[in-house]
Structures are given as structure tokens and as C-alpha cells.
N, C-alpha and C positions, 0 to 999 in steps of 0.2 A: 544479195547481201543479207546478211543474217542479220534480223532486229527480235526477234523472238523464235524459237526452238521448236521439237518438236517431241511427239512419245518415242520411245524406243523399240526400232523393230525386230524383227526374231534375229539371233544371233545363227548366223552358221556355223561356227564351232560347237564341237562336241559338245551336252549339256550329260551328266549324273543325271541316271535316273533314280528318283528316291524310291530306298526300299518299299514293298511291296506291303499291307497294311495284314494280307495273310500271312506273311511270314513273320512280322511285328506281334501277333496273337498269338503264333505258335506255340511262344512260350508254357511252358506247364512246368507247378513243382511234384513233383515225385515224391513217395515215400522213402525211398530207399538212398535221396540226398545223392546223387551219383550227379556230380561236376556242380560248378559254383553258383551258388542259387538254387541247386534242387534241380536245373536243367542239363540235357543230357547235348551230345555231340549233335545230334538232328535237329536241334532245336533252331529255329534260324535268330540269330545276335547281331541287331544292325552292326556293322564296323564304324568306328569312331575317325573322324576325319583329323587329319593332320591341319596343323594353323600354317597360314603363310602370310606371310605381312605384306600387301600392294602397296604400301606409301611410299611415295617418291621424297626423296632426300633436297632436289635441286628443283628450280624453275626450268622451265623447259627453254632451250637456247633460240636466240635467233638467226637467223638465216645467215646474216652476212658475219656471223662471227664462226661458222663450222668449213672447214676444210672439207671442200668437194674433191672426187678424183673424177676428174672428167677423161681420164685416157680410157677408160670402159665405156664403149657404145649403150646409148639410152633403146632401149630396146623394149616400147611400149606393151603392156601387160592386156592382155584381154579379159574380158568378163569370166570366160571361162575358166581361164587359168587362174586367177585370183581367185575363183569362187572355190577352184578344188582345191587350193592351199599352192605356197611358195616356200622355196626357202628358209631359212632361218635368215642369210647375208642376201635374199632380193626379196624383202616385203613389199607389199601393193602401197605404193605413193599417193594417199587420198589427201587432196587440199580441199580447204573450209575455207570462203571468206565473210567476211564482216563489218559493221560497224560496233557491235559487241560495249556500245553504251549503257552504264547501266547494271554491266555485266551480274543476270540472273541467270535463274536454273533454267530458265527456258534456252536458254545461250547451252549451257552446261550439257543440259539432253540433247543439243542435237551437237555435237560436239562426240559425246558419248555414242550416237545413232553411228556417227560418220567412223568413227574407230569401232564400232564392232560393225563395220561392214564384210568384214573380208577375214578371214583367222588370222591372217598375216599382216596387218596394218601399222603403215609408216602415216604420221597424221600430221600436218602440217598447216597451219593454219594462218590465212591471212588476214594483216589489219589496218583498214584503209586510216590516213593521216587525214589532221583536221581540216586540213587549208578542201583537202578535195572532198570531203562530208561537207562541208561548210557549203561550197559552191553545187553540187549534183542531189544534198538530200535536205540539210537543214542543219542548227547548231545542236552542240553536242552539249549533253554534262560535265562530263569527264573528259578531259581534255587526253591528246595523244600517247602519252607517255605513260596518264590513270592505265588508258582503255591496252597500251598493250602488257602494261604488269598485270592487270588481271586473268587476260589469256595465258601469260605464262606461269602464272599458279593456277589453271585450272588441270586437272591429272590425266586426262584423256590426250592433251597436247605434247606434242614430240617437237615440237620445231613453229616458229616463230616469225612471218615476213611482215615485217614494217613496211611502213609507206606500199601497202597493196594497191596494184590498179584499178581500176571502176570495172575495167574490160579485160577478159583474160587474152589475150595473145598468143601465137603458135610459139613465137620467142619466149614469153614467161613461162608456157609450159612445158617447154627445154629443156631450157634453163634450170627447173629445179627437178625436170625429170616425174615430171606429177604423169601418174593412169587414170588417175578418175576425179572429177570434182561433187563434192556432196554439198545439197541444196533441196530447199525443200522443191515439191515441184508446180509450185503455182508460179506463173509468168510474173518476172521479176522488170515492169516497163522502169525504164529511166536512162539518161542520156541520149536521149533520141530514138531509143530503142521499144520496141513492145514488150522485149526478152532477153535480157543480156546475156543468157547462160542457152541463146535458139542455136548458136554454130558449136556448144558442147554436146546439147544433145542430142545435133545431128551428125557430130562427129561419133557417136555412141560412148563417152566418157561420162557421162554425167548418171549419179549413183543418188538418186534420191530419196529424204527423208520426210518427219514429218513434222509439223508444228506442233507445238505443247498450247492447249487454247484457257485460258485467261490470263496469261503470264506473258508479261512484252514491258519491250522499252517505251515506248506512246502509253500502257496500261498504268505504268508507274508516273510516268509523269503525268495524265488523266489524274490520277490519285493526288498528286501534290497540288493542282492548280486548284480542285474543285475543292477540297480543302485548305485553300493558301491560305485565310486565316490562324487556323489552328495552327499550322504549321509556322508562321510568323509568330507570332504568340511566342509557340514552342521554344524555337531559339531566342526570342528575348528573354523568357526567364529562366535559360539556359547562361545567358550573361553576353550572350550579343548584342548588338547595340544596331538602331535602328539603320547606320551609317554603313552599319559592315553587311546589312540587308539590302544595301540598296534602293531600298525606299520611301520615299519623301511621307507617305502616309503614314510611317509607323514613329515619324520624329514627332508630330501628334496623338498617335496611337500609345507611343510609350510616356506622353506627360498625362495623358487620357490616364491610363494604367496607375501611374502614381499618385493622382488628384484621386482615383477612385480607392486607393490605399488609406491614402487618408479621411477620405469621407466613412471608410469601413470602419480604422483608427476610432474617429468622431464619434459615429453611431456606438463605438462598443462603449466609449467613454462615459456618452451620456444617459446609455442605458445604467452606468455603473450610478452614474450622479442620479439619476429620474429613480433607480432603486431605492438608496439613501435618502434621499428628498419622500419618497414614498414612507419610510421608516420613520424621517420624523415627524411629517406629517399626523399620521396612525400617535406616535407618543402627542404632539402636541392636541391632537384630537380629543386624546383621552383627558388628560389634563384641564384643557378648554372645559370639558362635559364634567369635570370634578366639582371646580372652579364655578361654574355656573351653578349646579346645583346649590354650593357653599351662597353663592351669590344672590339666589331665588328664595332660600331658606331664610337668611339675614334681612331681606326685602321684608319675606309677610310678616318676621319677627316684629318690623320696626311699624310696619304701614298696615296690617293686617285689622280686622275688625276688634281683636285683643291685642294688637300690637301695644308697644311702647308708646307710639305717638299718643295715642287717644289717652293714656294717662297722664301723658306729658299736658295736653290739652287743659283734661280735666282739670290738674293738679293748678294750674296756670290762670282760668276761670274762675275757680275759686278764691285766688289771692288777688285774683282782679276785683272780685264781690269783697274781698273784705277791705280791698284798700279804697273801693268806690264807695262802700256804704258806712253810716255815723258809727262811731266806737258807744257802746252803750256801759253807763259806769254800773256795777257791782251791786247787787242792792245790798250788801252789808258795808259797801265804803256809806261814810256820814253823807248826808245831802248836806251843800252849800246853799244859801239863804242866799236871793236875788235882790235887786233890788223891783220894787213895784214895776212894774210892766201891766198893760192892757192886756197880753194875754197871760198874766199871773194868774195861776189857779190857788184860790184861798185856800188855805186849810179846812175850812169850816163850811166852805160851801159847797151845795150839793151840785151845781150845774157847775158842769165843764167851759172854762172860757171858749170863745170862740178863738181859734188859731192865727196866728198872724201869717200873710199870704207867704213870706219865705220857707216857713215851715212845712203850711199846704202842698208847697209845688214839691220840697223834699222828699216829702214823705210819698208823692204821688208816683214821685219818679222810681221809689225806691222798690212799690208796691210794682210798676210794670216792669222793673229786670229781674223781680220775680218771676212774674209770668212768664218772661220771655225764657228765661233758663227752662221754668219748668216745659215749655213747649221744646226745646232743643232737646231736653233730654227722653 
């Protein structure tokens, strides 16, 4: 059964062979301009090939919907005779089978391998149903109906069997009349078998092809598992939902997802704010450093060794001295006449009375807040 393809072998139909590179050179202009281009009749002129369009219009039908005529005897084809070409109305009947999951170019080439086996090739390809994959190989991606619409848009295909058997049978290949089966030729074990294609090619029908190697159905899904992340991922933020995955891991993986939306959200926000906050910072900075200046300038104004204070002091010291010390009257106001007192000093006499002790301590006191000032100052 086909899970991956193979390269493409030599075709036995006729191939063009491409003009020759000395007669491509041949070309020469001429002086005398004789025929188009300066070249003359001997000149060799690749010839220009005609277009022909190979696209096929329809998918390719399947099996139980074409009208067979089974009144014409099946009259098996041999190697030889298919190899040296048939008819136009008895082409070589080459059946392909498959599980064709997946359906790549490795499916694709040996598909193409199997139809240029023979110049006359009828290609008919079979495709086994889920239930019997499921049970003889393993589960599928693509389910029955994917896996046979993809064969019938591939262009190499002529014809179509659903529900194909594991094992081919002398009655299925009867039945639809097949010469030869194409497969690559490494021993295909399964179903209790070493070889399920060992009684084709010992019946001598079996046309072997080749595998196409990094390209398979196990290659691609290898690919998907070992990346199942990313690829989970992928379709959630395609708009699938953890639900429609399948997955209990990603109904946490997608609130994961959203929590981290928003912490990103956050971060940009607060870089927005932490900017701002930065900017007033810088003005309040400068401000602060204005302000303090204005602030440090007005200090030594007021507190400084010339500042304000010290005259404030001074001025204050002063009127404390003259509100401390006696008021002394005018020597042009009149003197007032006392009455007799023991320290009355006579007019007429020459010794100074002795002082009376109130006076003494006055004047003593008066004499050391002089000193004292003049030591402060």
C-alpha cells in the first residue's frame, strides 16, 4: 500500500530530442541580408513547438459508476506486448493501491511513475476505506471520502476503486481486468503476510516503482507532533478554541495566553506612566534645585555673619542698654535744688561727698555691662 511515492523512471515512449547546440551556432549574418535575419536556407532554425493543453476538465470516475462490457474476453497483456505499445481501444490496465493520507507529491510521483510505465496506460487506482486502515494499519487524518476526492483530482488517475482490498485476489483482478500492479518493490509485511504483493510478483504482473525519500505520510505527521505546540498555538490564534482542539491543556494554555496579553497590556501602560512620572520628576527636580538655592540665599541673608539677625541683635542690645541704664539730664536744663542730704555735695566744697551705698552698687553695676558688652563685641 502506498504511504509515500517515489522518483520517476525512464519513460518508454518516444522522447524529442532537443536540437543539437551545433546547429543552434550555425547561425551567421551575412552581408548581402539574403533570408530573415541575414541567415540563409542552410542555416539550421530550431522549429518552434506547437502548445497543447494536458488539463483535464473532470475528476477522474470511480469504478462502480462506469459501464463495463464484459461480453469481450479479458485476455491478460504481457510485459512484452505492453512494453512494445497497444492499441489505442486496449491500453495496459496498471492498478495502484493505497492509503493515500495525507495525499502529497510523494503519492503524486508514484502515481505519475505507474502511468508512464507502458506508452499505452489505463491507471486505475485503488483506495482502501477507514474501517479496514483503522484495523490492518492505524488511524487516518483524512477520513474516507477526504482520502478518495484527493485521488480523483490527482491527473495521472483514470479511474477510481473505493473500498479497495488489503489483498489483491484472482477475482478483483478479473474483475476489473488489471495486467499489472505498480508498487514500489520493498516487501510490503502486514496482515499476516511478509509480502502482500509475493503471489503478484510471482505471477509476473507486478511493475515496480520507486519511493520519493523525505516526503511521506508518517514525515508529515513526525512534523506536526514534534512541533504540536506551535502548531496548537497556530490555530488558536487563527480563532479556534481550545474545545474544537481537543485539548484539556490549551483551555489553560489559552487563559495562560490571555493573562499574558494583559500583563504585556500592563507593562506597556506602565512604561507609559514610569515615562511621565520620569518627566515630572526631571521638572520637579529642577524646581526643588531653584527653590533651594532661593532658600540657602535667604538663610545666610538673614543668619549669615552680616546677616539681618546680627543687626537685629545689635539694634535690640542697645535699647536694652538704654532702657537699663539712668537717663542723664542735659547740662543746659536748670539744676533743681535738693533738699540737704548726707551725700549732698556743697557747692563750695572742694571734697566730693562720700556716696550713699544705693548709688555705689548703681553705678558699679553700670560700670560692668559695660565691660561686658565691650567683651561681646
Amino acid at each position: 500500500m502506498y504511504e509515500s511515492a517515489g522518483k520517476t523512471l525512464p519513460s518508454t515512449s518516444p522522447v524529442m530530442e532537443p536540437p543539437s547546440s551545433s546547429r543552434l551556432n550555425s547561425r551567421k549574418r551575412r552581408k548581402d541580408g539574403s533570408g530573415p535575419n541575414g541567415a540563409t536556407e542552410l542555416d539550421g532554425i530550431p522549429p518552434k513547438m506547437s502548445r497543447h493543453s494536458f488539463g483535464l476538465r473532470e475528476p477522474a470516475p470511480f469504478s462502480d459508476e462506469i459501464e463495463v462490457d464484459y461480453s469481450k474476453p479479458y485476455v491478460r497483456l504481457t510485459l512484452e506486448e505492453a512494453t512494445r505499445g497497444t492499441p489505442l481501444d486496449r491500453p495496459v490496465r496498471v492498478y495502484a493501491d493505497g492509503i493515500f493520507d495525507l495525499f502529497h507529491s510523494g503519492h503524486a510521483r508514484a502515481l505519475m511513475q505507474a502511468k508512464n510505465l507502458f506508452p499505452n496506460t489505463y491507471l486505475i487506482v485503488g483506495v482502501c476505506s477507514d474501517e479496514l486502515t483503522h484495523n490492518l494499519k492505524g488511524f487516518t487524518v483524512m477520513n474516507e471520502s477526504e482520502r478518495y476526492d484527493a485521488v480523483q483530482h490527482c491527473r495521472y488517475v483514470d479511474e477510481v476503486v473505493r473500498n479497495a482490498p488489503w489483498t489483491l485476489t484472482p477475482a478483483f483482478l478479473a474483475e476489473h481486468q488489471i495486467d499489472f500492479v505498480a508498487h514500489d518493490d520493498i516487501p510490503y509485511s502486514s496482515a499476516g503476510s511478509d509480502d502482500v504483493y509475493k503471489h503478484i510478483k510471482e505471477a509476473g504482473m507486478f511493475a515496480p516503482t520507486q519511493r520519493t525519500e523525505g516526503i511521506s505520510t508518517s514525515d508529515i505527521i513526525t512534523r506536526i507532533v514534534r512541533d504540536y505546540d506551535v502548531y496548537a498555538r497556530r490555530n488558536l490564534q487563527r480563532g479556534y478554541t481550545a474545545k474544537e482542539l481537543n485539548e484539556k491543556k490549551y483551555h489553560l494554555q489559552e487563559r495562560v495566553d490571555k493573562v499574558k496579553k494583559r500583563v504585556k497590556d500592563v507593562e506597556e501602560k506602565s512604561k507609559e506612566f514610569v515615562q511621565k512620572v520620569e518627566e515630572k520628576s526631571i521638572d520637579l527636580i529642577q524646581k526643588w534645585e531653584e527653590k533651594s538655592r532661593e532658600f540657602i540665599g535667604n538663610f545666610l541673608e538673614m543668619f549669615g555673619p552680616e546677616g539681618a539677625l546680627k543687626h537685629m541683635l545689635k539694634e535690640g542690645k542697645g535699647r536694652m542698654l538704654q532702657a537699663i541704664s539712668p537717663k542723664q539730664s542735659p547740662s543746659s536744663s536748670p539744676t533743681h535744688e535738693r533738699s540737704p542730704s548726707p551725700s549732698f555735695r556743697w557747692p563750695f566744697s572742694t571734697k566730693t561727698p562720700p556716696s550713699s551705698p544705693a548709688n555705689l552698687s548703681r553705678n558699679q553695676s553700670a560700670v560692668a555691662y559695660d565691660i561686658s558688652e565691650d567683651e561681646e563685641d
